[in-house]
Every structure is written in C-alpha cells, then in structure tokens.
One Martini backbone bead per residue (centre of mass of N, CA, C, O) as a GRO file, in nm:
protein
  122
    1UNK     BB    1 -17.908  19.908  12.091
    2UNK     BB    2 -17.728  20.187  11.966
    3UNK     BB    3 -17.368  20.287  11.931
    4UNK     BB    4 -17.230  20.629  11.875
    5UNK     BB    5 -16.928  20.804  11.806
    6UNK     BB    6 -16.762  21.121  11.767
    7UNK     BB    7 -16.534  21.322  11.688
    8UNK     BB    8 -16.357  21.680  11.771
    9UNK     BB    9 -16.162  21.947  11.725
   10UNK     BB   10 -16.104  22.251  11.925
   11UNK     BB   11 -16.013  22.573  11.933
   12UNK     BB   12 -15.838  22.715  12.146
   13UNK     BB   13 -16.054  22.866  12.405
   14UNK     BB   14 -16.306  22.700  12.306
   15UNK     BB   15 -16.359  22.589  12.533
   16UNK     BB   16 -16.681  22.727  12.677
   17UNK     BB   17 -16.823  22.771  12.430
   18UNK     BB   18 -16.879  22.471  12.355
   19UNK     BB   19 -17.031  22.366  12.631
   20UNK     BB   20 -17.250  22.562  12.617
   21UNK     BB   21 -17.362  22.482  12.312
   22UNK     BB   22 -17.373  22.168  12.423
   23UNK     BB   23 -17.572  22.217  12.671
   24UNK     BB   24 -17.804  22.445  12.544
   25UNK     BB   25 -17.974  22.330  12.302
   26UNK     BB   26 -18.240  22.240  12.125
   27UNK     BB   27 -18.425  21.975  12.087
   28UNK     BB   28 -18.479  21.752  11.885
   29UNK     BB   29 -18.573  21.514  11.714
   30UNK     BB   30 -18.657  21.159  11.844
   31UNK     BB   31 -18.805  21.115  11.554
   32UNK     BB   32 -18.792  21.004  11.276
   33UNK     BB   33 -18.948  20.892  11.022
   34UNK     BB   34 -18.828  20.545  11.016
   35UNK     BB   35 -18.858  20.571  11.344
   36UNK     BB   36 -18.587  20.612  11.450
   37UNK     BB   37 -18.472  20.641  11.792
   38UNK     BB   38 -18.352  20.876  11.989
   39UNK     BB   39 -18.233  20.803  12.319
   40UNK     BB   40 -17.924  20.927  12.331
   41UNK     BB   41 -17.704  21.181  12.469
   42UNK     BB   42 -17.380  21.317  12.468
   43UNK     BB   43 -17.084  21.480  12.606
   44UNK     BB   44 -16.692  21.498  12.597
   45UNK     BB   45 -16.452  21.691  12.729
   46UNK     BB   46 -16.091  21.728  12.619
   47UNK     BB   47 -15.855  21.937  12.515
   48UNK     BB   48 -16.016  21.978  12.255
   49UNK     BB   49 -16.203  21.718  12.297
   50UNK     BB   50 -16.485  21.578  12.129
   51UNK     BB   51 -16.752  21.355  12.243
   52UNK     BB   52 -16.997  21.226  12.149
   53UNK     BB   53 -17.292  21.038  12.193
   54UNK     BB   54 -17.509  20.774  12.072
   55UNK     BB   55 -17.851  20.656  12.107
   56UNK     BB   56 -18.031  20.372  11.917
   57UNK     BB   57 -18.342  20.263  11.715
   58UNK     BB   58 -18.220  20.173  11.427
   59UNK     BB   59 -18.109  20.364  11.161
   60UNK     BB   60 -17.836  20.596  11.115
   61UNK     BB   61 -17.918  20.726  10.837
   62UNK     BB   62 -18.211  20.840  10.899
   63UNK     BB   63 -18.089  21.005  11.143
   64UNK     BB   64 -17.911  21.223  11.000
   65UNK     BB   65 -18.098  21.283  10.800
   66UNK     BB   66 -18.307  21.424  11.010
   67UNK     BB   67 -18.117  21.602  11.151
   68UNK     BB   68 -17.999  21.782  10.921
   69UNK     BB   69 -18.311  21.896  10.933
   70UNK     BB   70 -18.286  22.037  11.231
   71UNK     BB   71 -18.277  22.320  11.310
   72UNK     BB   72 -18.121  22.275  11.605
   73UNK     BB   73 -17.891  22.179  11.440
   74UNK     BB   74 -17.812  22.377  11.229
   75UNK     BB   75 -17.732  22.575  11.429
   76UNK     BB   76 -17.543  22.437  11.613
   77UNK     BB   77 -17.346  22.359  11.373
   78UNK     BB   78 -17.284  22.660  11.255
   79UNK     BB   79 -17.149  22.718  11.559
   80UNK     BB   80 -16.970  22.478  11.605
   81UNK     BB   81 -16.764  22.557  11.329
   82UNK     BB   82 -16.624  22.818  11.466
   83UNK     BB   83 -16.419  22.602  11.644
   84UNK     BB   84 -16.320  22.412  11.444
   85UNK     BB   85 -16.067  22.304  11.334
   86UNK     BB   86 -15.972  22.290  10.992
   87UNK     BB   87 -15.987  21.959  10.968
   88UNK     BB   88 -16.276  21.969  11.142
   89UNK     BB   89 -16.429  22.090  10.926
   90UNK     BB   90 -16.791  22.171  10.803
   91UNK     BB   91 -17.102  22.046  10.626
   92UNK     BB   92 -17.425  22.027  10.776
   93UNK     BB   93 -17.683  22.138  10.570
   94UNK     BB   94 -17.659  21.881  10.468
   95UNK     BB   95 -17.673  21.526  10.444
   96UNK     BB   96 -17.391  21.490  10.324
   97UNK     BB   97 -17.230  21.631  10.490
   98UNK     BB   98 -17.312  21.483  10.759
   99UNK     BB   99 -17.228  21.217  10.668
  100UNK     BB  100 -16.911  21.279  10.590
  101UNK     BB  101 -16.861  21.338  10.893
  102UNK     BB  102 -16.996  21.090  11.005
  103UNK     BB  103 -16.776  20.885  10.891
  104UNK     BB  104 -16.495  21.071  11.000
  105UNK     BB  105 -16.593  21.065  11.316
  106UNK     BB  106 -16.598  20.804  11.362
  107UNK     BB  107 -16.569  20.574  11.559
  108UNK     BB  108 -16.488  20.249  11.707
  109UNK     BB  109 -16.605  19.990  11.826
  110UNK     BB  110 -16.492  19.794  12.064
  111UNK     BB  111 -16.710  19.770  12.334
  112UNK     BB  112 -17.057  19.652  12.498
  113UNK     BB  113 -17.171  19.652  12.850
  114UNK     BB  114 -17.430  19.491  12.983
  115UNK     BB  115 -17.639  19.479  13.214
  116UNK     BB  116 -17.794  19.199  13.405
  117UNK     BB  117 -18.066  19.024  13.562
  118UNK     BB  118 -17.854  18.777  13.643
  119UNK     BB  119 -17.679  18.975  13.795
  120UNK     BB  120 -17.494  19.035  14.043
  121UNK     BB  121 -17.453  19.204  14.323
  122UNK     BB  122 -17.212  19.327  14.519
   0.00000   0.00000   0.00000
C-alpha cells in the first residue's frame, strides 16, 4: 500500500464551510480503470491548512486520472476551489489540471511505519 499526502490552504472564515464539504460529498469511484485501488482517505486542518491524505494500491498518475473524472469529485473540487487561497487555486476539470495540482501540493513521505504480527504489544 502506497500513502500520498497534499495540503493546501484555505482563506480565513471558510474552514467551516471546507470541513463540511470535504466531510460530506458522495464516495468516488473506489476502483480506477488500470485496477488501481483508492483503499482510504484522511482530510485534516489546522489554521486553515488541509491535508489530505490516500492510500492506494496500483499506480498513482492511474488513481488522478481516474478521480479527476468522477462526478463527486468534480464537483467537490469545483466547490472548494471557492475557498482556497489564490495561490493554491487550481483547475480540477482536467486530468492535467488536477495532474499539475497534486504534483504542487504533494508533501514528501518522509518515513513509514506499520506494525507487523511479529511485534510484541505491550
């Protein structure tokens, strides 16, 4: 399982109206084309920073390409598109457009780590 990170940030007054929205739009498409599988989503802010957070099975560019055309997700996007500063606004509506965003909002993994059955609980 691969974990992918992006954050952006929202203008002032709307985290409200940003944790509704990403609280409650309708589920994607869980299986892209290429097989790949979007196993979980995370969303999490502080201050007007949102961090999104996905695990997957498969490949990356399949999962964008895949979201970047399902319905709930266009509209998600178009909707809080409305909220985010002017420098992390993008264009959605495309496979590039949502491309070029999450290549610029990608965090780095920097380590991670999973417990295994071999590990004592204590």
């Amino acid at each position: 399982m691969q974990r992918y990170a992006v954050m952006f940030r929202v203008k002032p007054g709307t985290e409200d109206k940003v944790k509704d929205l990403l609280a409650n739009y309708s589920r994607p498409g869980w299986v892209a084309p290429d097989g790949t599988r979007l196993m979980s989503t995370s969303v999490f802010m502080k201050d007007g920073l949102v961090v999104r957070m996905i695990e997957i099975e498969g490949n990356l560019p399949g999962l964008m390409r895949h979201l970047s055309q399902e319905p709930s997700i266009q509209r998600v996007e178009a909707e809080l598109d409305k909220y985010l500063v002017e420098e992390d606004r993008r264009d959605a509506s495309t496979p590039e457009g949502a491309r070029e965003f999450f290549l610029r909002a990608m965090m780095e993994t920097v380590t991670t780590r999973v417990a295994t059955d071999a590990e004592p609980v204590s």
